[in-house]
C-alpha positions as CSV (number, residue, x, y, z in Angstrom):
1,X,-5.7,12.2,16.5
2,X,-8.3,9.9,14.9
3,X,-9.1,7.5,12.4
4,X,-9.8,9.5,9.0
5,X,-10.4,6.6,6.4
6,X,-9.9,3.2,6.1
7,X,-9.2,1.3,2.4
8,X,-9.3,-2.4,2.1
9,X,-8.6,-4.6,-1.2
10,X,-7.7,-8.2,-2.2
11,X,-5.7,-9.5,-5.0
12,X,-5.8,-12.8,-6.6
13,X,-2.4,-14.1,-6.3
14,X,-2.5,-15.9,-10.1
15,X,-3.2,-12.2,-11.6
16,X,0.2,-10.9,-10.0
17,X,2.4,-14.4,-11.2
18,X,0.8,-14.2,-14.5
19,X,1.7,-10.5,-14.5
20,X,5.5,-11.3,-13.4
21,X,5.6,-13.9,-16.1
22,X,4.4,-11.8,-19.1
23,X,6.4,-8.1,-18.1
24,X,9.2,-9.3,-15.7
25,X,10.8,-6.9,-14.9
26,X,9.2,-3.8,-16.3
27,X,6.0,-4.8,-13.8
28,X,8.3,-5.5,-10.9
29,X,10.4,-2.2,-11.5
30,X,6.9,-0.1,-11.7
31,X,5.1,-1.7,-8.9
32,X,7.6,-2.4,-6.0
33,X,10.7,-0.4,-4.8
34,X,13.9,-2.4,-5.0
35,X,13.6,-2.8,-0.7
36,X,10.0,-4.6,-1.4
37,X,11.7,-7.2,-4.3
38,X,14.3,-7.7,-2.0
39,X,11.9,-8.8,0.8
40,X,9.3,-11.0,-1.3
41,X,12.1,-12.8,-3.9
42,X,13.7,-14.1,0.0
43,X,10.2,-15.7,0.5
44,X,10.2,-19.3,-0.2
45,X,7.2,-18.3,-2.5
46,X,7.3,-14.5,-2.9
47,X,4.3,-14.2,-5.1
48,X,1.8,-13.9,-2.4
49,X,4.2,-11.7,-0.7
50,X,4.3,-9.3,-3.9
51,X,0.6,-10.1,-3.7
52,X,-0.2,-8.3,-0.2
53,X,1.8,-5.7,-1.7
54,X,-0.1,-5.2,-4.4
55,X,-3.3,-4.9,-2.4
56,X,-1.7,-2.9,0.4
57,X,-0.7,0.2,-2.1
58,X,-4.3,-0.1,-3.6
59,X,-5.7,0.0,0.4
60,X,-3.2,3.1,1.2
61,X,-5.0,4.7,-2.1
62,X,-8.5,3.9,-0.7
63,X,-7.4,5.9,2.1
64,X,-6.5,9.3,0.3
65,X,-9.2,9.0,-1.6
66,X,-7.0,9.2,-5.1
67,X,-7.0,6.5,-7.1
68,X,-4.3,6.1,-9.4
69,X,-4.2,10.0,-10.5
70,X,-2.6,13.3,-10.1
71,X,1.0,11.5,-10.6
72,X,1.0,8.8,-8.1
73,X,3.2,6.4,-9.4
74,X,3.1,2.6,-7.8
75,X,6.3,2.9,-5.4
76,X,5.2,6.2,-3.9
77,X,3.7,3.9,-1.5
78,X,6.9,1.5,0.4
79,X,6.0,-1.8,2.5
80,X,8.3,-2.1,4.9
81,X,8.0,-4.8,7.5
82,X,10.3,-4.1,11.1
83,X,12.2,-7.1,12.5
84,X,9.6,-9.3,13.9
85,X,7.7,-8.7,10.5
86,X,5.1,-6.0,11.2
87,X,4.2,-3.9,8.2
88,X,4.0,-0.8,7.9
89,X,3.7,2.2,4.9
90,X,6.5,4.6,3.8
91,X,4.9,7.4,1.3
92,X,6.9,9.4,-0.9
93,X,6.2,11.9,-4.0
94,X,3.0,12.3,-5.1
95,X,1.7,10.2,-2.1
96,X,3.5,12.0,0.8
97,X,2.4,15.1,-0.8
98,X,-1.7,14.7,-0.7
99,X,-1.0,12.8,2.7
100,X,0.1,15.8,4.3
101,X,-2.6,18.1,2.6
102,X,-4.8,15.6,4.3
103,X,-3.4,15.9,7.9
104,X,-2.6,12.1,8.0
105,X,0.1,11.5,10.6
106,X,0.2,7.8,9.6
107,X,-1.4,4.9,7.9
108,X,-1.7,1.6,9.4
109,X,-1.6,-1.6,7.4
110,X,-2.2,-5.4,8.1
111,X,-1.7,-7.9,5.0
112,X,-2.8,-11.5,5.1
113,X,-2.5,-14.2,2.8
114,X,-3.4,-17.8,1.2
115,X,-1.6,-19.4,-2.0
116,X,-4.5,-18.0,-3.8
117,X,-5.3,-14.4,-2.5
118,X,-4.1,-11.7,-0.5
119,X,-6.1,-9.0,1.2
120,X,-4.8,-6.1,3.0
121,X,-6.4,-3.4,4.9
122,X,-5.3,0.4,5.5
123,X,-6.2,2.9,8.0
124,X,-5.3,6.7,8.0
125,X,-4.8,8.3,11.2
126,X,-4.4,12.1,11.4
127,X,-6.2,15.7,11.9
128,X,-8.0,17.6,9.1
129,X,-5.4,20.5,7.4
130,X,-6.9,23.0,10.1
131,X,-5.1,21.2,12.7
132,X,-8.4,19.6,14.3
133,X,-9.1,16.3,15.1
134,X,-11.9,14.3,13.1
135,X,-13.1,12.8,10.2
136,X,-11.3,13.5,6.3
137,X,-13.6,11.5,4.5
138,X,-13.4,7.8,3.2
139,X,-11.7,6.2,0.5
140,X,-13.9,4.2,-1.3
């Protein structure tokens, strides 16, 4: 196993209140899976939480090298945080899909925060599709 790509991005946290204000909840229903709402709306303020989100999904895409393309839709990627709040990614469709064509056994997140931006960073860990440990590529 080794580290195949790594994605990072930050998101102002105004852009994704201003967003939730003007499309509700056609934006929240196309970005985040119900288990993500649920987690950020019991937040005290849950924008920065749908914030680090937001930049985690665009960091996971950084690391398979996609962009929003080829199908992906936004809740393909899952933030899930266990009990002592440790995030992590669950990828399904279109996601899952090119992650396993990669050889990515997992991707590693981390997501920090202000009341003005949130930045999160991703890193895939796998073997190329050969079955051989070493380097896929970047996401950019």
């Amino acid at each position: 196993m080794s580290i195949s790509a790594h994605g990072v991005d930050m998101v102002e946290c105004n852009r994704i209140a201003e967003s939730v204000e003007r499309f509700g909840e056609t934006f929240l229903d196309r970005v985040y899976t119900p288990r993500e709402r649920d987690y950020c709306y019991a937040r005290k303020n849950p924008v920065p939480h749908l914030a680090g989100r937001f930049a985690a999904k665009e960091a996971v895409l950084k690391v398979l090298g996609t962009g929003w393309t080829n199908g992906i839709a936004w809740t393909d990627i899952e933030v899930r945080n266990d009990a002592a709040g440790r995030p992590s990614v669950h990828l399904d469709g279109r996601c899952r899909a090119i992650a396993d064509e990669q050889g990515l056994a997992t991707i590693h997140i981390s997501i920090s925060h202000i009341a003005t931006h949130a930045i999160a960073s991703a890193i895939g860990v796998g073997t190329d599709p050969s079955g051989t440990p070493g380097v896929l590529g970047m996401g950019g």
